[in-house]
Residue frames as a rotation matrix with the C-alpha (Angstrom) as fourth column:
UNK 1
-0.972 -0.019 -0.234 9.51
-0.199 0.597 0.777 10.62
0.125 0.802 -0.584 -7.99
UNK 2
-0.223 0.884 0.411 5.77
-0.894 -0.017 -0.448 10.06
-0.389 -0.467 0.794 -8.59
UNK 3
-0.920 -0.202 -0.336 3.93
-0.283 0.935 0.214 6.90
0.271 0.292 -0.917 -8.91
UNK 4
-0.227 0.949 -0.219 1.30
-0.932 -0.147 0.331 5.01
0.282 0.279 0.918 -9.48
UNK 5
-0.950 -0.226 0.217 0.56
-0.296 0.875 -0.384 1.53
-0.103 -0.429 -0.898 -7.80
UNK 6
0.272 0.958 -0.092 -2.97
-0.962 0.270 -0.032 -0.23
-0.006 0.097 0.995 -8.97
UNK 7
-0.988 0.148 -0.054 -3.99
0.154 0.978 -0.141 -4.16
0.032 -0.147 -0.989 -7.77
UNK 8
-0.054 0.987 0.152 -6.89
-0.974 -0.086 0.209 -6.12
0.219 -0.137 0.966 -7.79
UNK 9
-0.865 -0.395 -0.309 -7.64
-0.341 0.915 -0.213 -9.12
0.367 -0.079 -0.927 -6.09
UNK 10
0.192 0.925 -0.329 -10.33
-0.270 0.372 0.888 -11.35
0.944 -0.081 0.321 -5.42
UNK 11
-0.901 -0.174 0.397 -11.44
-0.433 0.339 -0.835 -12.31
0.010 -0.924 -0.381 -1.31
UNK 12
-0.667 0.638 -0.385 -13.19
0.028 0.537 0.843 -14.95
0.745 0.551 -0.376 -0.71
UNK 13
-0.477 0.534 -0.698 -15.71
0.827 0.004 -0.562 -13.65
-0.297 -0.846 -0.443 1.59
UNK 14
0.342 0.918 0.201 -19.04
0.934 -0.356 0.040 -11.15
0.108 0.174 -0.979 1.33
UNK 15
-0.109 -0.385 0.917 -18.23
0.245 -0.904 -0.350 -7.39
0.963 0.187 0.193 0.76
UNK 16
0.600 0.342 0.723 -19.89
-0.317 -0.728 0.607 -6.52
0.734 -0.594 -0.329 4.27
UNK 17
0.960 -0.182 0.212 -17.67
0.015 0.791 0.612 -8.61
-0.279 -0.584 0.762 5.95
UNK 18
0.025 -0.847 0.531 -14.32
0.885 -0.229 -0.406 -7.58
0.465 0.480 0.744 3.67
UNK 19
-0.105 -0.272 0.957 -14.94
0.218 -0.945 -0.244 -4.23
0.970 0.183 0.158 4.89
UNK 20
0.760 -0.004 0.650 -15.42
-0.646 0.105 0.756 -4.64
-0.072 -0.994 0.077 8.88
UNK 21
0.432 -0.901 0.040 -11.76
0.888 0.433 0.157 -6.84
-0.159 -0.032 0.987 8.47
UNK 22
-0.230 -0.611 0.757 -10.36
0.601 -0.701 -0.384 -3.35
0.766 0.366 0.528 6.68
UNK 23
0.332 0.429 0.840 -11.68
-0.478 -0.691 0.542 -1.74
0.813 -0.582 -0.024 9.87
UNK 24
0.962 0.268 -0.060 -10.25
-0.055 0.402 0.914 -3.92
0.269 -0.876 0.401 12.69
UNK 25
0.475 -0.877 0.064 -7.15
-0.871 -0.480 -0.109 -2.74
0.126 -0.004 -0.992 13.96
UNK 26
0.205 -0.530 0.823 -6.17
-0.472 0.683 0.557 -6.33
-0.858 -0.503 -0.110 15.33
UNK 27
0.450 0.130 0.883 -6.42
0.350 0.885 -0.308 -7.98
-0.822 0.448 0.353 11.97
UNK 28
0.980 -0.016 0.198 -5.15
0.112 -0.779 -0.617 -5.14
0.164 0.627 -0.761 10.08
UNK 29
0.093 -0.841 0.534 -1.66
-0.798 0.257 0.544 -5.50
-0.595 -0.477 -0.647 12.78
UNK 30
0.245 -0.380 0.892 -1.12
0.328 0.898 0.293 -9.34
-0.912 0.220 0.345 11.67
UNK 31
0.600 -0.016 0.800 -1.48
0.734 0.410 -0.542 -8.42
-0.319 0.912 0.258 7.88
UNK 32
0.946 -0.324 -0.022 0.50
-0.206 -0.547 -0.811 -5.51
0.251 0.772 -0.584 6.84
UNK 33
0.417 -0.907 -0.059 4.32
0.676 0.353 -0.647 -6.29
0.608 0.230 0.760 6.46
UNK 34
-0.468 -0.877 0.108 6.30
0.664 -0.430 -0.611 -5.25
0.583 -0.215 0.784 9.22
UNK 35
0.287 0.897 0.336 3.55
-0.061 -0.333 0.941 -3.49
0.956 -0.290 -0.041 11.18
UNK 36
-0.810 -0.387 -0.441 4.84
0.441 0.093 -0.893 -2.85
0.387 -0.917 0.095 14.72
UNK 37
-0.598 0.487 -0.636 1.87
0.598 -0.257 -0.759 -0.25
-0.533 -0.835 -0.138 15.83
UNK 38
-0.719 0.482 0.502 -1.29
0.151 -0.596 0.789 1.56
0.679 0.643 0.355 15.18
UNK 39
-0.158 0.382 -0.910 -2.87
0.674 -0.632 -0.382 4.38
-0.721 -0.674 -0.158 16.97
UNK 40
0.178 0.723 0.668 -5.52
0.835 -0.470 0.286 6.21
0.520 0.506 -0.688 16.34
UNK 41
-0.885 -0.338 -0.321 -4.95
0.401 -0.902 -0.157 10.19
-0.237 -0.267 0.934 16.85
UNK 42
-0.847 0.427 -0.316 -8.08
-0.456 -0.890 0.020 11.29
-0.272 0.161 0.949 16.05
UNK 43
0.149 0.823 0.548 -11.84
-0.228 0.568 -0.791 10.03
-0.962 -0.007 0.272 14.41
UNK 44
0.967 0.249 0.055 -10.68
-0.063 0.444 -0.894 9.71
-0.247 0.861 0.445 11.22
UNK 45
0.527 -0.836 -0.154 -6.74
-0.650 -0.280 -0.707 9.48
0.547 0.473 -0.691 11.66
UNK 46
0.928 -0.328 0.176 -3.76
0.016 0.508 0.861 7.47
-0.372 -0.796 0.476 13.14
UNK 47
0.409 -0.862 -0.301 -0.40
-0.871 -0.270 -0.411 6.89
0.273 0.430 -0.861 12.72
UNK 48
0.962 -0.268 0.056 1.31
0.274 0.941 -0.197 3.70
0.000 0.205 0.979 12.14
UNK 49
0.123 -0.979 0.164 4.99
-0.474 0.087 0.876 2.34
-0.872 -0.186 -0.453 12.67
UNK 50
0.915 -0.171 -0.366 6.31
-0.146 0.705 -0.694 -0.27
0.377 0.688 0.620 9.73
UNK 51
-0.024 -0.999 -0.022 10.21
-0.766 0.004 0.643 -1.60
-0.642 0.032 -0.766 10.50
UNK 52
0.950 0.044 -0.309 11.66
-0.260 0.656 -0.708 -3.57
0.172 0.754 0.635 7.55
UNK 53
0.272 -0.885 -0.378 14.48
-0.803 -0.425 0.419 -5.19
-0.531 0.190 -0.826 7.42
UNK 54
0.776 -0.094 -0.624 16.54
-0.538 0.416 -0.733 -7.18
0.328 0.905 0.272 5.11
UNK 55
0.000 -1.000 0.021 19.58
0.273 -0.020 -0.962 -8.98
0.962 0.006 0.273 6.23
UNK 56
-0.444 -0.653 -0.614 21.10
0.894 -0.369 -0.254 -7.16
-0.061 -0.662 0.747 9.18
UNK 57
-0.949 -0.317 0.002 19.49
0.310 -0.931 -0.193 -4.18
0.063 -0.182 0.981 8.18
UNK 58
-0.319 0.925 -0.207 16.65
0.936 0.273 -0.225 -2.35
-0.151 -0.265 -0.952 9.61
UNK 59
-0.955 -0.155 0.254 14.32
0.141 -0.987 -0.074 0.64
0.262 -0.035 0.964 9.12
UNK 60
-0.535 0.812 -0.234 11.90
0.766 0.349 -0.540 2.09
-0.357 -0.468 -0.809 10.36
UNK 61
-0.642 0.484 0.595 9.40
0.168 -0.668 0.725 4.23
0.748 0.565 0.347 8.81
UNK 62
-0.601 0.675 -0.428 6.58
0.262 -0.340 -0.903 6.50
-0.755 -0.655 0.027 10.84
UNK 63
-0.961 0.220 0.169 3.76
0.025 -0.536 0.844 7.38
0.276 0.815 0.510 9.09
UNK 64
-0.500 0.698 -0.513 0.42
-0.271 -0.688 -0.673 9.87
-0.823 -0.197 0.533 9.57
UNK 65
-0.853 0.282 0.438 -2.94
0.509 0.273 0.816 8.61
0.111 0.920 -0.377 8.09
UNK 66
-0.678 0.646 -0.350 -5.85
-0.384 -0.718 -0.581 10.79
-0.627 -0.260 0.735 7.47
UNK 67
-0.663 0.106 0.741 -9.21
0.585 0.691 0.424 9.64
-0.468 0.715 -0.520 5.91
UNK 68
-0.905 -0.256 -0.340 -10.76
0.077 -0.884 0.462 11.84
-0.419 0.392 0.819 3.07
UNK 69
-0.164 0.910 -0.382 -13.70
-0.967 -0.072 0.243 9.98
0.193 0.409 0.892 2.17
UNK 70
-0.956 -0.107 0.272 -15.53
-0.069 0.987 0.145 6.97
-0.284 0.120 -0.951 2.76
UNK 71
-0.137 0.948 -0.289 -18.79
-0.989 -0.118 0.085 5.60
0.047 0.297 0.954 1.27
UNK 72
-0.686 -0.347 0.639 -19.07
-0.476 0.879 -0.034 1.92
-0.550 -0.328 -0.768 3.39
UNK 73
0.529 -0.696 0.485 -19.44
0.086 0.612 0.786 -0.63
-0.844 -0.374 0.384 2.41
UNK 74
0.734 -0.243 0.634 -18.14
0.679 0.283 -0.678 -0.14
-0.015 0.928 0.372 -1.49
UNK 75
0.406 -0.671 0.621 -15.05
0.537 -0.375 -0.756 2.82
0.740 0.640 0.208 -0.95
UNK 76
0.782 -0.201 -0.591 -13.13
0.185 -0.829 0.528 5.15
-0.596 -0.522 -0.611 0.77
UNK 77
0.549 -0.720 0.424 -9.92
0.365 -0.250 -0.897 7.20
0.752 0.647 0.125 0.10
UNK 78
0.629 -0.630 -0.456 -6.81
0.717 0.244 0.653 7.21
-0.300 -0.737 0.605 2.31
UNK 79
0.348 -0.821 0.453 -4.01
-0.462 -0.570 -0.679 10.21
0.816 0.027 -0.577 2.36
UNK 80
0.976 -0.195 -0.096 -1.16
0.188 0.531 0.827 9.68
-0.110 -0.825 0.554 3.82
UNK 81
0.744 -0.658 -0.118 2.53
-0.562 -0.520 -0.643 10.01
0.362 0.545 -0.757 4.62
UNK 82
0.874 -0.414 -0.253 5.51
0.481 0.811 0.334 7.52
0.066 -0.414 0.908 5.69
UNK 83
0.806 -0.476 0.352 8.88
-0.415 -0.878 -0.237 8.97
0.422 0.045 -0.906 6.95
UNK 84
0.858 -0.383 -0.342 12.30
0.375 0.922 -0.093 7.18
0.351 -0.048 0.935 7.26
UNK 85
0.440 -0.586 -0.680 14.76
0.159 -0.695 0.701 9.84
-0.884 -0.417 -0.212 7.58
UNK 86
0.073 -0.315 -0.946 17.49
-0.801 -0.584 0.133 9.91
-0.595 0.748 -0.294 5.49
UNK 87
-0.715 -0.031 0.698 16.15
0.316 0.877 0.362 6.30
-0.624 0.480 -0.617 3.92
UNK 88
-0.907 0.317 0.277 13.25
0.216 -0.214 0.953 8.20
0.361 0.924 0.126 2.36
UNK 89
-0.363 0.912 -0.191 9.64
-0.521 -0.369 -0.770 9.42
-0.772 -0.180 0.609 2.60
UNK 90
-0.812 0.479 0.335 6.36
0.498 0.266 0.825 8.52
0.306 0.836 -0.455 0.62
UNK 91
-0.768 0.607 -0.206 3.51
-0.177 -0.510 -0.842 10.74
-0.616 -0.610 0.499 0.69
UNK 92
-0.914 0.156 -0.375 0.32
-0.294 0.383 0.876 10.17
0.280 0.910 -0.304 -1.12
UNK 93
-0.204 0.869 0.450 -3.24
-0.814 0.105 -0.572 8.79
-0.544 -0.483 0.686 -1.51
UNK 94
-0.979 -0.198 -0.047 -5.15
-0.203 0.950 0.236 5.74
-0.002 0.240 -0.971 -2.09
UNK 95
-0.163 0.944 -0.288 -8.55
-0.911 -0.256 -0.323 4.81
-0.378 0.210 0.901 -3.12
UNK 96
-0.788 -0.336 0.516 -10.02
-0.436 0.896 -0.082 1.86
-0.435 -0.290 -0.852 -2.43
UNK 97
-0.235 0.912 -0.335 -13.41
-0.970 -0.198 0.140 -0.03
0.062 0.358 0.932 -3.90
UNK 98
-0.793 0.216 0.570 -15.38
0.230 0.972 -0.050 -3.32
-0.565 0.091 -0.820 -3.28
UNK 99
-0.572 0.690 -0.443 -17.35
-0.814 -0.411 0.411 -4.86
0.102 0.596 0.797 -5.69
UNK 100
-0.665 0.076 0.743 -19.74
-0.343 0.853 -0.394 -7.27
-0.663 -0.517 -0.541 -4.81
UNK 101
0.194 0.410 -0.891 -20.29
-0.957 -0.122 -0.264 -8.26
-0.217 0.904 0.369 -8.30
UNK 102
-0.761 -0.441 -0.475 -17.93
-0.516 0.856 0.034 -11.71
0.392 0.271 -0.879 -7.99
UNK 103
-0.187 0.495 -0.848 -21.05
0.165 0.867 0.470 -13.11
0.968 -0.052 -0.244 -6.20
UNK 104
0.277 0.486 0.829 -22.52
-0.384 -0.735 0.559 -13.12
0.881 -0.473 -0.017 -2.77
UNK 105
0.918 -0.379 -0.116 -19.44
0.341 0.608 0.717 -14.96
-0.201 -0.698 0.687 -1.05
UNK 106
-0.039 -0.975 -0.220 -16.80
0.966 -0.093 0.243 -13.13
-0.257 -0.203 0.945 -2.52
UNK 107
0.777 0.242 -0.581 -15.16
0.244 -0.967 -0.076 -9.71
-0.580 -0.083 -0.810 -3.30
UNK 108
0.369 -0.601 0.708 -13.35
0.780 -0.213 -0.588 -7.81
0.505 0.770 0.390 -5.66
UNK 109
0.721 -0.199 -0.664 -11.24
0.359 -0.712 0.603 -5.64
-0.593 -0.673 -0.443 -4.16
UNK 110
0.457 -0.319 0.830 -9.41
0.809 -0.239 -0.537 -2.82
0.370 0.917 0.149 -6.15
UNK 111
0.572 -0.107 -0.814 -7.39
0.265 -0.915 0.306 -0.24
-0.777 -0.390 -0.495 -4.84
UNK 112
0.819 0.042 0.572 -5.29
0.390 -0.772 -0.502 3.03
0.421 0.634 -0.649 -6.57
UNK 113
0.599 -0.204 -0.774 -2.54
0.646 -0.449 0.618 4.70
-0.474 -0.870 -0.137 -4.96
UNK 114
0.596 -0.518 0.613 -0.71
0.151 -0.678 -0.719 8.16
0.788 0.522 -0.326 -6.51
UNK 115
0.664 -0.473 -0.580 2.74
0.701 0.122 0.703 8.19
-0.261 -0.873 0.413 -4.39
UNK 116
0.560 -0.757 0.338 5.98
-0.597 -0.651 -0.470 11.20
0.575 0.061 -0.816 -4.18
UNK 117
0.858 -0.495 -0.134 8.40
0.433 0.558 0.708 8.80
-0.276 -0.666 0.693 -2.86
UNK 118
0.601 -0.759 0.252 11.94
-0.456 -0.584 -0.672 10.79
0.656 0.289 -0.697 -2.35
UNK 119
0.155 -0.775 0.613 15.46
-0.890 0.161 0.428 10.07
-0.430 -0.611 -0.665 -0.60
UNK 120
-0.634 -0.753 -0.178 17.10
-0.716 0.484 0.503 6.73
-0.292 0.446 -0.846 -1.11
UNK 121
0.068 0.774 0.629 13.80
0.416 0.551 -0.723 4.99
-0.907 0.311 -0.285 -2.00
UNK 122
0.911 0.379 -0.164 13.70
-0.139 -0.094 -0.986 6.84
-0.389 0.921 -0.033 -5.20
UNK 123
0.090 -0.781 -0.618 17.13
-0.871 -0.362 0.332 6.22
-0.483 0.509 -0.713 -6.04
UNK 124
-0.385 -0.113 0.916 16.17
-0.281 0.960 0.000 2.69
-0.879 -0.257 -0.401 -7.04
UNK 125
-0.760 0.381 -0.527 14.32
-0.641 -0.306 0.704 3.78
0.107 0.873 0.477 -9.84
UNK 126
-0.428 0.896 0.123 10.63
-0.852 -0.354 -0.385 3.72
-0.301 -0.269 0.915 -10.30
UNK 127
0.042 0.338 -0.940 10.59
-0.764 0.617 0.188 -0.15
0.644 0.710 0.284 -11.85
UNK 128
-0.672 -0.593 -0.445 12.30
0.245 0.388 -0.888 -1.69
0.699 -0.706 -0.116 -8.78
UNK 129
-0.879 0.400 0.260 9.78
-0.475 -0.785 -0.397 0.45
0.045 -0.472 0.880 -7.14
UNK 130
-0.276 0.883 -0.380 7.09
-0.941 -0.168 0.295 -0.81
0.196 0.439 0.877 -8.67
UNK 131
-0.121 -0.217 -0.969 8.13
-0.336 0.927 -0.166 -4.48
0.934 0.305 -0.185 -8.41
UNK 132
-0.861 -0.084 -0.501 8.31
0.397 0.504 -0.767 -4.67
0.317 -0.860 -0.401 -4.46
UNK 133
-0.550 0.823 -0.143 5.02
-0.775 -0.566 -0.280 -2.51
-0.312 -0.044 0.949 -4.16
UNK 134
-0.357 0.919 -0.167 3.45
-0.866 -0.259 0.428 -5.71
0.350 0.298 0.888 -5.62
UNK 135
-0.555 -0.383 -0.738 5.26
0.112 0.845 -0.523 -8.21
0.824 -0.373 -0.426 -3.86
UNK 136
-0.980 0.195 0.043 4.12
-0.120 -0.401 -0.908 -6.14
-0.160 -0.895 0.416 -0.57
UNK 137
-0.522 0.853 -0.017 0.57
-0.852 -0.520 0.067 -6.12
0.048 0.049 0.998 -1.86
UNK 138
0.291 0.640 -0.712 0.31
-0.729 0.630 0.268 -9.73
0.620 0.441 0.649 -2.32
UNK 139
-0.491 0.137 -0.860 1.32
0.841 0.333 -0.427 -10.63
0.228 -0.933 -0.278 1.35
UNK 140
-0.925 0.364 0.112 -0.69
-0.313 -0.557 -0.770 -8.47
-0.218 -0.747 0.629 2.35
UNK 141
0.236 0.937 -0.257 -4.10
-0.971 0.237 -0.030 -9.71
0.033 0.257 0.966 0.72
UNK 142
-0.507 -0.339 -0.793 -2.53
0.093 0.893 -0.441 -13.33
0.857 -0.297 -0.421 1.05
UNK 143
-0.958 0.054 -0.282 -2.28
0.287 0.235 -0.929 -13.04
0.016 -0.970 -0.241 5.09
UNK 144
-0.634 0.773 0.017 -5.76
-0.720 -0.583 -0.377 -10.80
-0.282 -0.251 0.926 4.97
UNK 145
-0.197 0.609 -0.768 -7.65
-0.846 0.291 0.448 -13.67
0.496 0.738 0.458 2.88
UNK 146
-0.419 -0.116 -0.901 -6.41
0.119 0.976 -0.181 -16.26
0.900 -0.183 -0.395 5.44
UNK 147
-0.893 0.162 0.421 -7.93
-0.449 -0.414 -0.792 -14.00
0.046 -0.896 0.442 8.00
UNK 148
0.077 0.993 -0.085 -11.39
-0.997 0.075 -0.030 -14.46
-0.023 0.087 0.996 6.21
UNK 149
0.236 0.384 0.892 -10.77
0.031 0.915 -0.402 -18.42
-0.971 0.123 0.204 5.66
UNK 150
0.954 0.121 0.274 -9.40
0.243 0.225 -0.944 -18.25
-0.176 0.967 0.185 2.01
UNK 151
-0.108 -0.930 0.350 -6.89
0.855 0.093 0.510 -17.56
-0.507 0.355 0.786 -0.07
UNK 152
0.312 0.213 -0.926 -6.75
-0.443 -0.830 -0.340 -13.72
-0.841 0.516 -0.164 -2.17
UNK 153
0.360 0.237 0.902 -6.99
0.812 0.397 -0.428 -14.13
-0.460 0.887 -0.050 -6.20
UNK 154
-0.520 -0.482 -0.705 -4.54
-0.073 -0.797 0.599 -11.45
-0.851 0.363 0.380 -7.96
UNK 155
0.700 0.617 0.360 -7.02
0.490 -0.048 -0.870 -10.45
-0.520 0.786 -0.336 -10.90
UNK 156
-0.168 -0.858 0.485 -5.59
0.958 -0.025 0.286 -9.38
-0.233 0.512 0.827 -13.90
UNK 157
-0.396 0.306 -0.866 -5.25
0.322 -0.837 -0.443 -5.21
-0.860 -0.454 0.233 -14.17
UNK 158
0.916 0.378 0.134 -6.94
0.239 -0.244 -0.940 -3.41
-0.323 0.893 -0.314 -17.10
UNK 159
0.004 -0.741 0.672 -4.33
0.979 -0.134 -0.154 -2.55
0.204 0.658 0.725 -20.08
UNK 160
0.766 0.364 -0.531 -2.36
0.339 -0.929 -0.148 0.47
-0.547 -0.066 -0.834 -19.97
UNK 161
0.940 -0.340 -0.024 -0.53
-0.085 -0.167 -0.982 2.25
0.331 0.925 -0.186 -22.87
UNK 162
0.388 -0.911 -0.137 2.84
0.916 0.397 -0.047 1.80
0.097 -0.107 0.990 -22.74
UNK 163
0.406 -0.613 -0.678 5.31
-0.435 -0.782 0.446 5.13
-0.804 0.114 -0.584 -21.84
UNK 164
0.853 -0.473 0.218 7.33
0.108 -0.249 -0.963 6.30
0.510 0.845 -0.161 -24.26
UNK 165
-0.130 -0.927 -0.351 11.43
0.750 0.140 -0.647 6.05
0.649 -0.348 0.677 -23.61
UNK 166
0.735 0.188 -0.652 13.26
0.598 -0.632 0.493 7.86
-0.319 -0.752 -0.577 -22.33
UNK 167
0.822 -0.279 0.497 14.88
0.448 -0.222 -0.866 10.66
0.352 0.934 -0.058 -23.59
UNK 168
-0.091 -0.570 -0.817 18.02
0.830 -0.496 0.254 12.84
-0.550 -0.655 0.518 -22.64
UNK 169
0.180 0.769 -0.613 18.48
0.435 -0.621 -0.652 16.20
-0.882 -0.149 -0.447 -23.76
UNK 170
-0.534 -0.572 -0.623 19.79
-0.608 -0.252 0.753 15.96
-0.587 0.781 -0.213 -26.82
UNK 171
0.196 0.680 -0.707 16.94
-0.976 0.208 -0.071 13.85
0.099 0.703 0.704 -28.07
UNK 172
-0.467 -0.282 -0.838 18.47
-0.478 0.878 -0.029 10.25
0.744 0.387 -0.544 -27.75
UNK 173
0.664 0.748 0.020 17.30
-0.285 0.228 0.931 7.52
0.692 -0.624 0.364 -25.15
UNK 174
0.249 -0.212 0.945 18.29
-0.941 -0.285 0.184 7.61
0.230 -0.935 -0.270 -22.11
UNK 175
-0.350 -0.497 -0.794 20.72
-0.157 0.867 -0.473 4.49
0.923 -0.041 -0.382 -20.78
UNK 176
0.489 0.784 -0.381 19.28
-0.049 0.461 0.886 2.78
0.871 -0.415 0.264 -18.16
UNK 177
0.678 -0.190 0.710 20.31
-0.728 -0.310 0.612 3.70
0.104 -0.932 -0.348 -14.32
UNK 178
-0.274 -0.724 -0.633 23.54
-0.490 0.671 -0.556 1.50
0.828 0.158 -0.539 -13.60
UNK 179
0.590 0.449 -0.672 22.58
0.277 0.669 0.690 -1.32
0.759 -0.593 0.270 -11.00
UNK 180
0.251 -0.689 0.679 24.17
-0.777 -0.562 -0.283 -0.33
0.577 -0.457 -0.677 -7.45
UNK 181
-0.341 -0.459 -0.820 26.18
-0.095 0.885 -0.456 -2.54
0.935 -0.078 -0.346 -5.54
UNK 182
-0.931 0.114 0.345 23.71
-0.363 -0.232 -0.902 -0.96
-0.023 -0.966 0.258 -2.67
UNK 183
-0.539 0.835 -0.113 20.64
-0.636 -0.316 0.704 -1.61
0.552 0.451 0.701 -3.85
UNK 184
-0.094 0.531 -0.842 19.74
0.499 0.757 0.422 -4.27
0.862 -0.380 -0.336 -1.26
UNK 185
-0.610 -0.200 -0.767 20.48
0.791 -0.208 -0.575 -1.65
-0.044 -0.958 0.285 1.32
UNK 186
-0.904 0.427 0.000 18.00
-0.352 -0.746 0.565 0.54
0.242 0.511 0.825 -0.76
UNK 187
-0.384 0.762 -0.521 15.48
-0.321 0.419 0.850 -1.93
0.865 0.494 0.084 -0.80
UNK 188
-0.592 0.245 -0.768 14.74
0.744 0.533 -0.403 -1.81
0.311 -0.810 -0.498 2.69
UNK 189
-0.663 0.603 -0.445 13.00
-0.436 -0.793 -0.425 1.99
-0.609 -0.087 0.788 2.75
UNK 190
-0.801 0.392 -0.453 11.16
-0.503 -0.029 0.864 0.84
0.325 0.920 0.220 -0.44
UNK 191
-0.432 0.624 -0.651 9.73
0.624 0.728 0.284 -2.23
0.651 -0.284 -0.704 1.01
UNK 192
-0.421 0.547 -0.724 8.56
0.874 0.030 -0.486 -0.18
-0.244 -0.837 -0.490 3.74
UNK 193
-0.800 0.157 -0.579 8.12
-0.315 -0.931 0.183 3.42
-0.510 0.329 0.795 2.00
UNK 194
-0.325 0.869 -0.372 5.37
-0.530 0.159 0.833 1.76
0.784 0.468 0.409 -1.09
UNK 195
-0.518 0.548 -0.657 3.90
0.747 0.664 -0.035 -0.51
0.417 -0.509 -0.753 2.06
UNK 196
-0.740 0.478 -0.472 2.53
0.043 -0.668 -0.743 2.68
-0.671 -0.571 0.474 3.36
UNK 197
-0.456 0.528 -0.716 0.72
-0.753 -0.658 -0.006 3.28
-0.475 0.536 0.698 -0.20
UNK 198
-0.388 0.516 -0.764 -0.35
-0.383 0.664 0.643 -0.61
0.838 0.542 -0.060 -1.03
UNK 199
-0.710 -0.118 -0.694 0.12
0.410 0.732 -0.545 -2.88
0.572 -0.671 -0.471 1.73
UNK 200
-0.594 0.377 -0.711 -1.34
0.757 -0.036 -0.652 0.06
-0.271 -0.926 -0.264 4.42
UNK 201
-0.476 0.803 -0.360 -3.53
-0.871 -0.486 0.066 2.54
-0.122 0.345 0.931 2.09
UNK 202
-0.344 0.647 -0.680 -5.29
-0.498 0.488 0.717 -0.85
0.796 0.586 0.154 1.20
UNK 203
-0.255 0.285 -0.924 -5.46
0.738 0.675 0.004 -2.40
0.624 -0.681 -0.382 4.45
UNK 204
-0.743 -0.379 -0.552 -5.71
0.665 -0.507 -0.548 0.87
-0.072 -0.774 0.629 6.64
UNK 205
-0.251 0.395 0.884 -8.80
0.405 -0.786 0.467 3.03
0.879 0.475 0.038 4.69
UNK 206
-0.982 0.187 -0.031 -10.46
0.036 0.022 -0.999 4.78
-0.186 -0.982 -0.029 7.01
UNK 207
-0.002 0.990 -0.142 -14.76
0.667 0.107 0.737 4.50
0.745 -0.093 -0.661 7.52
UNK 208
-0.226 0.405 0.886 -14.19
-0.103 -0.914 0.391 7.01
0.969 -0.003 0.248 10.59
UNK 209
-0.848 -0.008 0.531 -14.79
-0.460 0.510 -0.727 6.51
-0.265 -0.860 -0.436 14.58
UNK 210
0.373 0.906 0.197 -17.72
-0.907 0.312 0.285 4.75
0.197 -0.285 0.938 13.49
UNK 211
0.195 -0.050 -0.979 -15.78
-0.565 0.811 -0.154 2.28
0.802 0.583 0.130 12.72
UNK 212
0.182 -0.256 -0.949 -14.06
0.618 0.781 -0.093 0.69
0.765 -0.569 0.300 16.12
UNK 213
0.796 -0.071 -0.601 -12.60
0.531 -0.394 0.750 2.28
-0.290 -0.916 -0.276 19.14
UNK 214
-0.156 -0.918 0.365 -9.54
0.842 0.070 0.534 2.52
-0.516 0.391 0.762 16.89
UNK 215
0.648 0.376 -0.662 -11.67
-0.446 -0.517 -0.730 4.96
-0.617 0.769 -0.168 14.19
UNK 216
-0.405 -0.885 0.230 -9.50
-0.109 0.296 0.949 2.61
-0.908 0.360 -0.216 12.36
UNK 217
0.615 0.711 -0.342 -9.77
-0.312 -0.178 -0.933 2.89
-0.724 0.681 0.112 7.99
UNK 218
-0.017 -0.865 -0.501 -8.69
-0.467 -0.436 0.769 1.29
-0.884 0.247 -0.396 5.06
């Protein structure tokens, strides 16, 4: 299943100073949901744990980041992949951007991510999907805003066209996936499967070994 995941949110603090937080591995640990470890494999790579759980139930996800570009302080672009077993995968990239247009105490911060999320994460269907992807994004820029001293401002996203039903093959629309009586036991890969592509492509870019001992990016 592919996807698309776009946020913006105001931080109240100076772009140069938003981006050397998205670079510190210690502050980068507190804020992403469920974050157990992060280790750097390389100058522009690492690989991160995530364990979610709901209830009684836990998973854990592994997941290999690699950074593709950065251009400090205003962007970079994160690839990446997150692996649960048979709870699901998410592979994918992300593409971040400050603007230090809100003024010369805060930031706009905007990120992208294009995700393949497969196994029992996609069996939730791609609204459900979408829905905890922004829950996850807004504790993450929450906790990250109280790092800087503030609070994070969810900005509103630009309009996009509406999809068109769905169809089946015979031309009618398609009946909407029946709700499963599992779907909370689903919703534990999700939470951690789209945290790889909001929560930790937005908190995780990479800038490169310039960046710490970590070569932590995001």
């Amino acid at each position: 299943m592919a996807l698309v995941f776009t946020g913006s949110y105001l931080i109240p603090a100076p772009r140069e100073r938003v981006w050397a937080s998205l670079n510190d591995p210690d502050v980068l640990a507190r804020c992403i949901p469920g974050c157990t470890a992060l280790t750097a494999t390389g100058p522009d790579s690492f690989a991160a744990t995530v364990v979610a759980r709901i209830g009684v139930i836990s998973t854990t996800f592994k997941g290999d980041l690699h950074r593709a570009e950065a251009d400090p302080p205003s962007r970079y672009v994160l690839n990446g992949r997150a692996n649960g077993g048979l709870a699901g995968f998410a592979r994918g990239g992300a593409e971040i951007l400050l603007d230090a247009g809100a003024g010369p105490d805060s930031t706009v911060l905007t990120y992208r991510a294009e995700a393949d999320i497969g196994g029992k994460v996609a069996m939730v269907g791609g609204r459900l999907i979408q829905s905890v992807a922004k829950s996850l994004a807004d504790d993450f820029f929450g906790a990250f805003a109280r790092e800087l001293g503030g609070d994070a401002r969810p900005l509103a996203p630009p309009p996009r066209p509406a999809a068109p039903p769905a169809t089946s093959a015979v031309g009618t629309t398609a009946a909407a996936p029946p709700t499963s009586v599992h779907q909370g036991d689903m919703l534990v890969p999700v939470r951690v499967a789209t945290a790889f592509l909001t929560g930790i492509a937005v908190g995780i870019a990479a800038t490169g070994a310039a960046a710490l001992a970590l070569g932590l990016a995001r």
